[in-house]
KOLVEX-35417 format. One line per 4 residues: number of its first residue (from 1); their letters; for each residue x, y, z of C-alpha. Coordinates in steps of 0.2 Angstrom, whole numbers. Layout:
# KOLVEX-35417
NUM> a> X,Y,Z  ... .
***
This chain:
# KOLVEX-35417
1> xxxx> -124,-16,-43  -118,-26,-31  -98,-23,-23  -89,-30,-8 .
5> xxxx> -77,-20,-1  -61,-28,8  -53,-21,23  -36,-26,30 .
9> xxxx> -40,-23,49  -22,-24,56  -17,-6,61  -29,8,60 .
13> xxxx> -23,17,45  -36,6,32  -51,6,44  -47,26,45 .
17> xxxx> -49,27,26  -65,17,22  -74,30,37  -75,41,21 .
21> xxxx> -73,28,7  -88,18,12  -104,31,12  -95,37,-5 .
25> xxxx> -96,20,-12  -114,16,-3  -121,30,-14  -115,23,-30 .
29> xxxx> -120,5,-29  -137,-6,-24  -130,-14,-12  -113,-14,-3 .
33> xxxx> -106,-28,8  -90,-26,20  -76,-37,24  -62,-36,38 .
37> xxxx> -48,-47,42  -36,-48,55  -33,-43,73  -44,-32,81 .
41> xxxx> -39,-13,79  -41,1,89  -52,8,77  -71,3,74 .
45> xxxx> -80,6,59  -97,13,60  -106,2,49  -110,-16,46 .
49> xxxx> -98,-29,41  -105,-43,34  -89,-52,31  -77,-54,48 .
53> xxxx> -62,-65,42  -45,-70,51  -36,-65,39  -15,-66,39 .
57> xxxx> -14,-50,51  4,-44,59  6,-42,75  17,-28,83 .
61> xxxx> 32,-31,95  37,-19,109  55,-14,100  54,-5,84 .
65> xxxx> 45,-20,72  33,-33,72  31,-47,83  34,-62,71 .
69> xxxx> 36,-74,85  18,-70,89  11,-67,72  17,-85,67 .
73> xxxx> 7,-94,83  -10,-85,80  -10,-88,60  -22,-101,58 .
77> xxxx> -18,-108,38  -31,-119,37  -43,-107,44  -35,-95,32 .
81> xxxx> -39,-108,18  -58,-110,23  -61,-93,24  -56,-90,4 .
85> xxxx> -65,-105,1  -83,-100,9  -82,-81,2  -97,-78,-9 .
89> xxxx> -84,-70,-22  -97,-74,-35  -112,-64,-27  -103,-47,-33 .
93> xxxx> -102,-39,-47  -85,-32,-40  -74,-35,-27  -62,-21,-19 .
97> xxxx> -50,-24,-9  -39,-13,3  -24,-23,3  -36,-37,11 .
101> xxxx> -31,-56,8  -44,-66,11  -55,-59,-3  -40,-57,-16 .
105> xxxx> -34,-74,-14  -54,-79,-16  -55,-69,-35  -37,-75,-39 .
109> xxxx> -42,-94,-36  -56,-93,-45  -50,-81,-58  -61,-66,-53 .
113> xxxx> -56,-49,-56  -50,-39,-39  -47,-21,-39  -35,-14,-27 .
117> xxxx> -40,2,-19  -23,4,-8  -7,13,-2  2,-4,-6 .
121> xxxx> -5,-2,-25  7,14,-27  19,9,-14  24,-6,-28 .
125> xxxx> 21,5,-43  39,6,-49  37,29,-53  38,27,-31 .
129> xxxx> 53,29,-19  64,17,-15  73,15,2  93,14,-2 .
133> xxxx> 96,-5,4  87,-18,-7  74,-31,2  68,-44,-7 .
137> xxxx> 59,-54,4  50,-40,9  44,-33,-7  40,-51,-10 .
141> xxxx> 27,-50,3  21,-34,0  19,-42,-20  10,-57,-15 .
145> xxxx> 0,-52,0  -17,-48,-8  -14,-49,-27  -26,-38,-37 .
149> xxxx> -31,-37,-57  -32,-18,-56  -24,-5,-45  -27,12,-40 .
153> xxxx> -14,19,-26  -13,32,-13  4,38,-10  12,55,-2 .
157> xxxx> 15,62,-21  6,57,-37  21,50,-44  13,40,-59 .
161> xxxx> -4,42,-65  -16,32,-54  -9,37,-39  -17,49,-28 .
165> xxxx> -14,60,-16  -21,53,0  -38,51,9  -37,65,21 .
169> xxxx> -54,58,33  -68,71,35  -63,70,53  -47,79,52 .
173> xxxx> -50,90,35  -61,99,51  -49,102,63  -44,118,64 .
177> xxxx> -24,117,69  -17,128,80  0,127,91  0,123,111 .
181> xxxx> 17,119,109  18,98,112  22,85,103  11,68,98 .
185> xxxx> 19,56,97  12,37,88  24,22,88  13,6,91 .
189> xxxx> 28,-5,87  37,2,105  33,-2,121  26,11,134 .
193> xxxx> 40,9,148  54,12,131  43,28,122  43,36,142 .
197> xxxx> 61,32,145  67,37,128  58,53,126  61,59,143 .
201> xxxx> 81,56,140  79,66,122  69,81,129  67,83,146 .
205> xxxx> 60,101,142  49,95,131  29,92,134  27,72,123 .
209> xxxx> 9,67,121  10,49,118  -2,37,113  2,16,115 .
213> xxxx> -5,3,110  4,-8,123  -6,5,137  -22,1,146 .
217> xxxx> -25,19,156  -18,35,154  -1,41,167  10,53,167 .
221> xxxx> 27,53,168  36,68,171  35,79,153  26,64,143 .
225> xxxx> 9,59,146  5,44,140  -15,36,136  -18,21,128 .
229> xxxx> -24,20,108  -43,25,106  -43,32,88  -54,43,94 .
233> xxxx> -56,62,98  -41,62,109  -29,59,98  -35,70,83 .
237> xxxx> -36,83,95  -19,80,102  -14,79,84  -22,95,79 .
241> xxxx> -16,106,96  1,100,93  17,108,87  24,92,76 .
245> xxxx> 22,74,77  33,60,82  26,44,74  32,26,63 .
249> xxxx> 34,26,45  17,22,41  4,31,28  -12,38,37 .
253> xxxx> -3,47,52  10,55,41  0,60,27  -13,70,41 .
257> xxxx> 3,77,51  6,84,34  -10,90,30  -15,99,47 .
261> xxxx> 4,109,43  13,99,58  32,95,58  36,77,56 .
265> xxxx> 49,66,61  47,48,57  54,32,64  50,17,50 .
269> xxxx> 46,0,59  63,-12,57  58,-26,44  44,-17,35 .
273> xxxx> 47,-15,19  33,-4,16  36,8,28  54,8,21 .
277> xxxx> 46,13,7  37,27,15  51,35,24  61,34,8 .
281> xxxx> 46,45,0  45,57,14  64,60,16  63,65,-3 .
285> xxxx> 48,78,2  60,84,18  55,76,31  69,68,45 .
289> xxxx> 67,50,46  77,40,59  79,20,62  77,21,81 .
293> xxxx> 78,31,97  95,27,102  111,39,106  117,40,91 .
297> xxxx> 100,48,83  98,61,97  108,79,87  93,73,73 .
301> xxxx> 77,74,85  86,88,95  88,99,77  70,95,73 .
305> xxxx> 64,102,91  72,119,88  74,120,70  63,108,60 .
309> xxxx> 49,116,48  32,109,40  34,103,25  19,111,13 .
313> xxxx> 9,99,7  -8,101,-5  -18,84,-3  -36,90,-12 .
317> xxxx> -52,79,-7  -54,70,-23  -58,52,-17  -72,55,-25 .
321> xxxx> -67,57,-41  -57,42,-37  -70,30,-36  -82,37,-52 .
325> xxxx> -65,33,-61  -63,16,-53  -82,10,-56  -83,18,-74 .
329> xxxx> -67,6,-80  -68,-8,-67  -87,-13,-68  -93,-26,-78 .
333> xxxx> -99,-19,-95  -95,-23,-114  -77,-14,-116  -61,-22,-108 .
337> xxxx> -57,-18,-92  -41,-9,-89  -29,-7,-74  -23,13,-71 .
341> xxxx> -6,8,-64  2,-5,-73  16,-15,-68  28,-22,-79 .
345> xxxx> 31,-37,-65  19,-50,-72  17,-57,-54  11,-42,-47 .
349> xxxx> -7,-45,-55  -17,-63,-55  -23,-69,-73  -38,-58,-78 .
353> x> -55,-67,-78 .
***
């Protein structure tokens, strides 16, 4: 049994989840081939990747959102095009991707079956949250991005069946948490010079741990320390030490701030429909979300600081059983394959094969 396993490589949050996808799905297949695409991330994956691909990564900006400017220069479409072209699709028995275009639009052109293993997958399941305000264009994206045949989701709540809770990494179901009272904070879609300048103004009492992408060595700034994005021990152990956590909308963070028993307060990136999404999900659970670190948000941040609580959470580690349910109904065999969340959006799935 052969399986390529597709990684979208923009952020950290997918390369963080195939650290425990990938040795579960090497000791249930012959052989198992990577592929990631897009810019590099801050987190390296321990294992070969057959596969490296441009992709159609995003880049982030230093204000609250995504760099389209800079995400439109360094596309390359006629890269893109040879990349989907010259994939070996046809060497696998079955392709998974992790919200990872280059392989999805490789199966969808040459009518093969993809199986999306993703937070996206539940995100567009219509059992999850919704932000208030409608976005089109975004949801579009999100829809057409990396279309699949089969969909199996990770999401903060199993709202539908075939959503999970999420993958909690081996990494940090071993931290032990305890309380040194500061705060982590993770917005890679703000600048460093903005995060010290904020923060400092919100809390000046308060210790910030933060950790930019836009950072190249560590400094400190008063009551926030700043060091640059590793992925690494330093910011587990930040996140594990502290007393809540400051971070964007996005999945992987949140879902671990959760699961260590940390407050939250989130700050969804400006046109990112996904992580609308998200914060629409985790304000249902109780968790504060704002739209940015202005004035007018400061009694909020202030009444998490002194007031604000954990929100229980119980995310078992059943990725695992995930995947045995994934192989059994996706691989090639004499019954009909079958998708576990089903869209009623005919363009949310390509023509099966």
């Amino acid at each position: 049994m052969r399986i390529l396993y597709a990684i979208q490589g923009t952020g950290n949050g997918h390369l963080a989840r195939a650290l425990d996808v990938v040795p579960l799905l090497q000791a249930r297949c012959d052989r198992l081939d990577l592929l990631v695409s897009g810019p590099p991330a801050d987190l390296s994956l321990p294992f070969e990747v057959r596969h490296r691909a441009q992709g159609m990564g995003f880049l982030f900006g230093k204000k609250g959102g995504i760099n389209f400017v800079k995400t439109f220069w360094q596309f390359k479409s006629a890269k893109f095009v040879k990349e989907i072209q010259r994939l070996p699709i046809r060497d696998y028995d079955l392709v998974i991707s992790d919200f990872e275009p280059v392989s999805s639009w490789a199966c969808r052109l040459r009518e093969v079956p993809c199986v999306a293993l993703s937070h996206q997958s539940a995100v567009l399941h219509p059992a999850a949250p919704r932000p208030a305000d409608a976005d089109p264009a975004g949801r579009a994206v999100l829809r057409h991005y990396a279309p699949s045949t089969a969909q199996y989701g990770f999401h903060f709540q199993e709202y539908a069946p075939g959503i999970s809770t999420p993958v909690i990494r081996q990494q940090v179901r071993a931290l032990v948490p305890t309380d040194e009272g500061h705060y982590t904070v993770y917005l890679p879609a703000f600048e460093e010079e903005v995060l010290v300048e904020r923060l400092r103004y919100l809390s000046r009492a308060t210790r910030w741990e933060v950790f930019s992408k836009h950072s190249t060595a560590p400094a400190t700034y008063g009551n926030v320390r700043v060091w640059p994005v590793s992925g690494g021990a330093d910011f587990l152990g930040s996140l594990a030490r502290a007393s809540g956590v400051l971070c964007g909308a996005g999945f992987e963070t949140p879902a671990e701030a959760l699961y260590l028993g940390k407050k939250l307060l989130v700050v969804p990136m400006k046109q990112q429909y996904e992580q609308q999404c998200n914060a629409a999900a985790l304000a249902l659970l109780g968790v504060p979300v704002i739209k940015n670190l202005k004035d007018k948000y400061l009694a909020v941040v202030d009444e998490w600081l002194h007031q604000g609580r954990a929100v229980p959470v119980h995310y078992p580690d059943r990725t695992g059983a995930v995947l045995d349910q994934l192989l059994a109904e996706q691989l090639p065999g004499p019954g009909p394959r079958r998708a576990t969340v089903s869209f009623p959006d005919p363009e949310l799935s390509a023509p099966r094969a």
